[in-house]
C-alpha positions in Angstrom: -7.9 4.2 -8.7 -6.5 0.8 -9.8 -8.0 -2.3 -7.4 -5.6 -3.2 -5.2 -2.8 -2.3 -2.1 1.8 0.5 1.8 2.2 0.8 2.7 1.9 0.3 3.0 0.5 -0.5 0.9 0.0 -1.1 -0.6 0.7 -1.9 1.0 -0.7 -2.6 -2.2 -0.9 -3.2 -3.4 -0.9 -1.7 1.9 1.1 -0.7 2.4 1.8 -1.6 1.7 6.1 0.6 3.9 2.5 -1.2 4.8 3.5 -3.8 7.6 7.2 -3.7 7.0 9.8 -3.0 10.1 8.9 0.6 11.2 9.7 3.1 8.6 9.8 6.3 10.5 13.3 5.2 12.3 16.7 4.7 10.3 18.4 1.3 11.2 21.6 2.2 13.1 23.9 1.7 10.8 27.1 -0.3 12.1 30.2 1.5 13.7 33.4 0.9 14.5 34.7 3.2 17.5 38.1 4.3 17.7 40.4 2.6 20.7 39.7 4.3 23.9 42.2 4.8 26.7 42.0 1.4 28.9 40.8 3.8 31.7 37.4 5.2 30.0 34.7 4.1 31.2 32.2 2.2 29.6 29.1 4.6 30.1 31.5 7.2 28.0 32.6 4.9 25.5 28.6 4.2 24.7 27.8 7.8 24.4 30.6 8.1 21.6 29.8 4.9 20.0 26.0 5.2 20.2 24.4 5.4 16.7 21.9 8.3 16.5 18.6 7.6 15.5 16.3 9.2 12.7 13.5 11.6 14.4 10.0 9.8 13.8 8.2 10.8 11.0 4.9 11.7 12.0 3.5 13.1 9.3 4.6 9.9 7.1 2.2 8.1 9.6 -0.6 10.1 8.8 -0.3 9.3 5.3 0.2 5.8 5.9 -3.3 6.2 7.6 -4.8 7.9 5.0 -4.1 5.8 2.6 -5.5 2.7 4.3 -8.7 4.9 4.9 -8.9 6.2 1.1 -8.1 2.8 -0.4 -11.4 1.2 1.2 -13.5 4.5 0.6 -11.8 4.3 -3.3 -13.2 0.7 -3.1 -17.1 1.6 -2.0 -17.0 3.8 -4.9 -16.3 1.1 -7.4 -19.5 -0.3 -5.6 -21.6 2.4 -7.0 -20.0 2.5 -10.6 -20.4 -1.7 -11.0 -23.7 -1.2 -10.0 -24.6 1.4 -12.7 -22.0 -1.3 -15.1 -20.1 2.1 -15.2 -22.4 4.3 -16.6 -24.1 7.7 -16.1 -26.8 6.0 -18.3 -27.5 3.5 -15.8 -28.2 6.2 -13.2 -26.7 9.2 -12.7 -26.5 9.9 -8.7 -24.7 6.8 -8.0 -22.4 6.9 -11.8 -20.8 10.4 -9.9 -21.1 9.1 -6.5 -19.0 6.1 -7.6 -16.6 8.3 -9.4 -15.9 10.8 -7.1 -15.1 8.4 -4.0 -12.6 6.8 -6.7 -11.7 9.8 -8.1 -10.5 11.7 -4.5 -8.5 9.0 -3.3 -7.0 8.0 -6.5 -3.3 8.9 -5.1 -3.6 6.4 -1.9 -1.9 3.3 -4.1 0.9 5.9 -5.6 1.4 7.2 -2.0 2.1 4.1 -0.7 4.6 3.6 -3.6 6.8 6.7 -2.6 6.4 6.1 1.1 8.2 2.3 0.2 11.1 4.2 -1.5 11.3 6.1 1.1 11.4 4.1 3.4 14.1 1.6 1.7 16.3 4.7 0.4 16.2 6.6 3.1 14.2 6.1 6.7 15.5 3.0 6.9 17.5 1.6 4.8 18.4 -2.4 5.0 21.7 -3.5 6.7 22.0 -6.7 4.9 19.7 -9.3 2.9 18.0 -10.8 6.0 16.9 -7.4 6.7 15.1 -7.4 3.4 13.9 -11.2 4.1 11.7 -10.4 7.4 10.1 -6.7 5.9 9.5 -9.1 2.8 7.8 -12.0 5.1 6.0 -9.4 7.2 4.0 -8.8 3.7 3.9 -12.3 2.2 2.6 -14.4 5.7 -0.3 -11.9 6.3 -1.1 -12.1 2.0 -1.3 -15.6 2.0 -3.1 -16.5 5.1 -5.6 -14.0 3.8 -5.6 -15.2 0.2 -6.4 -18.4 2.1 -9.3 -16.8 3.9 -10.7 -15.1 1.0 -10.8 -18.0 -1.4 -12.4 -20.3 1.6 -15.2 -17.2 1.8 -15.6 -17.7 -1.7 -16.1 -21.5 -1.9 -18.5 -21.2 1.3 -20.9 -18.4 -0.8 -20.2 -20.2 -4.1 -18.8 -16.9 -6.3 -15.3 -18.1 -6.9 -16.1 -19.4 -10.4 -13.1 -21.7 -10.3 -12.2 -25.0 -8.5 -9.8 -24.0 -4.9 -7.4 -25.5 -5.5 -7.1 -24.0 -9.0 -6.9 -20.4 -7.6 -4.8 -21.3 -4.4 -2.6 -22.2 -6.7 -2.4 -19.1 -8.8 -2.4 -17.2 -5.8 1.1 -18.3 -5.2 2.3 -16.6 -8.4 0.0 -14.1 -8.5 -3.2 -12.3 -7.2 -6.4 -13.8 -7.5 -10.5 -13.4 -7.0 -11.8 -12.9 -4.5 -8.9 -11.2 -3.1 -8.2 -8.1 -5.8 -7.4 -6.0 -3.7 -3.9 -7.7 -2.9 -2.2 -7.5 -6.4 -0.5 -4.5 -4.3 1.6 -6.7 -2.2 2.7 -9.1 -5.1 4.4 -5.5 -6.8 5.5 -3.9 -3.5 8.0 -7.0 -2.7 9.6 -6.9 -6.1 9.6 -2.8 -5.6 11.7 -3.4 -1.9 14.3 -6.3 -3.2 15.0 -4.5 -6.1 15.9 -1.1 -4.0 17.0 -2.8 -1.0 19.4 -4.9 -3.2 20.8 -1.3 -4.9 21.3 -0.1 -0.8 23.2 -2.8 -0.3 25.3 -3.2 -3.4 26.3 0.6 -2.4 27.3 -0.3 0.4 30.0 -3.2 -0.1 27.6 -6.1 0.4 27.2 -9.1 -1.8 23.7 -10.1 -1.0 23.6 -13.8 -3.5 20.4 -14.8 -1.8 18.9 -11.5 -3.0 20.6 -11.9 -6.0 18.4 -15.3 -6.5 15.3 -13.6 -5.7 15.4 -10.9 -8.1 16.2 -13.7 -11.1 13.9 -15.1 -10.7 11.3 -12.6 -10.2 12.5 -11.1 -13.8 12.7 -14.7 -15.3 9.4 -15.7 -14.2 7.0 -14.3 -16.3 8.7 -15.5 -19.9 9.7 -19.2 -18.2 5.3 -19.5 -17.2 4.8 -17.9 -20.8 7.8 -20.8 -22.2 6.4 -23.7 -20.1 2.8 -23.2 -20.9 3.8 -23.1 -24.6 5.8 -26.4 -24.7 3.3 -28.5 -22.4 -0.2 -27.0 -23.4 -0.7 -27.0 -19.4 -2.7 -24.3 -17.7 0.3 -22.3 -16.4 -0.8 -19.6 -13.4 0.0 -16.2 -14.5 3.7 -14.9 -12.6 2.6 -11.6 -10.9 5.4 -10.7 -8.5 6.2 -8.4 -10.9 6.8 -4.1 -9.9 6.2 -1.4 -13.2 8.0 1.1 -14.5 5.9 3.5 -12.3 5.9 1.9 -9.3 9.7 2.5 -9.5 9.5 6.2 -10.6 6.9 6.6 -7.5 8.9 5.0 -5.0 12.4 7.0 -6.6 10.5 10.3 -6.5 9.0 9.8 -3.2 11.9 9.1 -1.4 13.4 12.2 -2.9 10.2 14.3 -1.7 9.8 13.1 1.9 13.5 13.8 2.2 13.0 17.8 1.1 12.8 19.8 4.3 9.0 20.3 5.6 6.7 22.1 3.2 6.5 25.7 4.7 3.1 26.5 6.1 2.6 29.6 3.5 3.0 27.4 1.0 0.5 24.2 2.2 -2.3 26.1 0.0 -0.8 26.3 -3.0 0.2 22.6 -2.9 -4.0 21.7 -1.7 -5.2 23.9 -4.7 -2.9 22.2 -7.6 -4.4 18.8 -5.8 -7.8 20.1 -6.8 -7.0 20.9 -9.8 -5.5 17.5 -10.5 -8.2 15.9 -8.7 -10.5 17.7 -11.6 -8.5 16.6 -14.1 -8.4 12.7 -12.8 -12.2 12.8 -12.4 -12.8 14.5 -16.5 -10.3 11.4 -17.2 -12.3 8.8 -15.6 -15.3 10.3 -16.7 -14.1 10.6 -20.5 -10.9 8.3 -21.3 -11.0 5.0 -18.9 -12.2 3.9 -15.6 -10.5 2.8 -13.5 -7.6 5.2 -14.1 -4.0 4.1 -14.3 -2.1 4.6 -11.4 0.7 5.7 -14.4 -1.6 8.4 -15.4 0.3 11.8 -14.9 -2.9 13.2 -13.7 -3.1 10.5 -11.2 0.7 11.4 -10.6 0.2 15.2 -10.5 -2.6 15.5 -7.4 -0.4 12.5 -5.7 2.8 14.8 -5.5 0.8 17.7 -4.7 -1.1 15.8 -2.0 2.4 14.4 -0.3 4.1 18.4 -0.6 0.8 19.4 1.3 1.6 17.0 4.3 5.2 17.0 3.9 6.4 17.5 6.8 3.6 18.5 8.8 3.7 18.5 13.0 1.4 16.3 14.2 0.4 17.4 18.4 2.0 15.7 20.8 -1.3 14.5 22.3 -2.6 13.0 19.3 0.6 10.8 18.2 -0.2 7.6 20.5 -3.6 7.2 19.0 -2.1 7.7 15.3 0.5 5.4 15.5 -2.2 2.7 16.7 -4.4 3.9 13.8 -1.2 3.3 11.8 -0.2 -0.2 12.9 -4.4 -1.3 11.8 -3.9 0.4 8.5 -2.7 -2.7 6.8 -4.4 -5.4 9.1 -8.1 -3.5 7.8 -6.9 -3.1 4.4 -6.3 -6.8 4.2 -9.9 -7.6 5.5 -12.2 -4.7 4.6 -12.8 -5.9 1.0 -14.7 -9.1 2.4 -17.2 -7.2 4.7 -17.6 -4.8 1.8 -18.5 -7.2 -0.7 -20.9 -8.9 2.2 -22.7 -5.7 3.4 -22.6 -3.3 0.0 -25.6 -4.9 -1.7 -27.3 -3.4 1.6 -26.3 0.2 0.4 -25.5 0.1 -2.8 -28.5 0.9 -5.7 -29.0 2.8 -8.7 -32.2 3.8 -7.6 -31.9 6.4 -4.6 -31.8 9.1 -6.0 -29.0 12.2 -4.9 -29.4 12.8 -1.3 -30.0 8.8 -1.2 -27.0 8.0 -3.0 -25.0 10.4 -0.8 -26.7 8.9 2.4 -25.9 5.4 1.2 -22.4 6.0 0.4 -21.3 7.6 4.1 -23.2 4.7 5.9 -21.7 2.1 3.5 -18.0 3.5 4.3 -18.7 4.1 8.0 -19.9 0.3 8.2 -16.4 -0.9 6.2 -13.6 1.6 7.7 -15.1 0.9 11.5 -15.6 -2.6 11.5 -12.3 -3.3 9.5 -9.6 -0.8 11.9 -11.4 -2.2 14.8 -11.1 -5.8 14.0 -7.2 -4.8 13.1 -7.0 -3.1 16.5 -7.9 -6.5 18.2 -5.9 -9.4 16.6 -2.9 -6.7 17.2 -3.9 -6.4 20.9 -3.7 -10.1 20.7 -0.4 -10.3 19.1 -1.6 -11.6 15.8 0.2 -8.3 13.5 2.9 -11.0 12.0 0.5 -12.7 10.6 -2.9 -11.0 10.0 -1.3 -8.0 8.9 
């Protein structure tokens, strides 16, 4: 799975839908009633005029949550394979170890992809360009305060190779060490202008400001290339940039969330082709190139199969409180798990254990990074810190 992030997320790059406005609900879209006899009354007149609202989609939240979980377990594999430098050579047990985790959970980033289309295209789509502005800030506060964070953990342990306030400044245009993991979030706001501005050029609006945004995200990248090549300055790389695939995952996934729910007969079917894709990801990785593309079509097969197999699925009345709180820390721990994993892994991580060791080494190491990271999530959200830890 490529580093990160979203939903969600992530976004992302979660995640990324990571830490927008709630996905699950349409926006009410804006009415006009028709004139009502002066003697209705006004409890009548709101029934008639009352926008109805989109049912929850609980089985969108579970993949939300999934895919902050499999992002950080996709992570503790890379662990294993840069401890081997990506070979089998190097030591076999954790080589396969590494490659699996990365392997199995190589559709989280894609996931969170669709789930943003979706979200824009269809759960809730924006009602005008400020709309767009907050889901966009609800991404961009929480990346920079922790693109902050991380660079300050860097300078205090002496591994970011590079002066501050040399990378604080590329982090404004795009993602930096130590922070990897958040390239997601500098594709995912592109992803939502770019669709959001399409909603609401369909629906009669002229959002300019939008208009400004998405100019300059396309311009960016050839005015650095233009501007480093005329002054010989060190011009950051432009990142807030979404591909070609991003696009087609976020178009396609909107398109497959909305299908009606995957009939229970037919779950099966879906898990076994995600097996079979998840073989053919793990041959790829093994054989072509680690870390896979998220473009791959293998990488695209098992994440389809994997979103018809949850498509729609009912999650129990009794356990949809506790998911929607495991939801709302999904992007919150996928900002912060990557600095306690890079803190505790060398702990865990060798090429030495042996298979059962390996095995033993991996559970604890994700155990240590998943807790930690939701719980930590769970807290600054208790104290009303979501806006802007994420």
């Amino acid at each position: 799975m490529t580093p990160p992030t979203s939903v969600p997320g992530p976004r992302p790059p979660a995640g990324p839908a990571t830490g927008a406005e709630p996905v699950a609900h349409a926006e009410p879209a804006a009415t006009t009633a028709p004139a009502e006899p002066a003697a209705t009354t006004a409890p009548a007149a709101t029934e008639r005029t009352a926008p109805a609202r989109r049912p929850h989609r609980y089985d969108i939240d579970l993949l939300r949550a999934v895919c902050a979980c499999s992002v950080i377990v996709g992570h503790v594999g890379g662990e294993f394979m840069a401890a081997v430098g990506k070979s089998a050579e190097n030591g076999a047990a954790a080589y396969w170890t590494g490659l699996f985790l990365d392997s199995v959970t190589s559709w989280a980033v894609p996931m969170y992809f669709a789930i943003a289309g979706w979200a824009v295209l269809v759960g809730a789509p924006p009602r005008s360009g400020s709309t767009l502005r907050r889901r966009s800030l609800r991404m961009i506060v929480p990346v920079g305060i922790w693109s902050a964070v991380y660079l300050a953990w860097g300078w205090w342990r002496d591994t970011n190779g590079r002066p501050v306030w040399k990378l604080a400044l590329d982090a404004v245009f795009g993602t930096v060490q130590p922070a990897y993991h958040l390239w997601y979030f500098y594709a995912h706001v592109p992803l939502i202008l770019l669709l959001g501005f399409v909603v609401l050029l369909k629906a009669g609006k002229r959002p300019w400001g939008l208009v400004a945004a998405l100019v300059v995200i396309s311009a960016g990248p050839t005015a650095a290339g233009d501007l480093a090549r005329l002054t010989g300055w060190d011009v950051p790389r432009f990142g807030w940039q979404a591909g070609t695939y991003s696009l087609v995952y976020a178009v396609v996934g909107a398109l497959l969330l909305s299908l009606p729910a995957t009939p229970r007969r037919h779950r099966g079917w879906w898990l076994a082709g995600a097996v079979a894709a998840l073989g053919a990801v793990l041959w790829s990785q093994d054989r072509i190139h680690f870390v896979i593309p998220n473009a791959s079509v293998f990488v695209a097969a098992l994440s389809v199969c994997v979103l018809l197999a949850v498509n729609g699925v009912r999650i129990p009345e009794r356990a949809r409180p506790a998911l929607t709180r495991l939801t709302d820390a999904g992007l919150g721990a996928f900002m912060f798990h990557v600095l306690l994993l890079k803190t505790v892994s060398p702990w865990f991580v060798s090429a030495d254990l042996g298979w059962l060791g390996t095995a033993g080494a991996a559970a604890a190491l994700t155990v240590v990074t998943v807790v930690p990271s939701f719980g930590l999530s769970f807290l600054w959200g208790r104290l009303g810190l979501r806006r802007v830890l994420g």
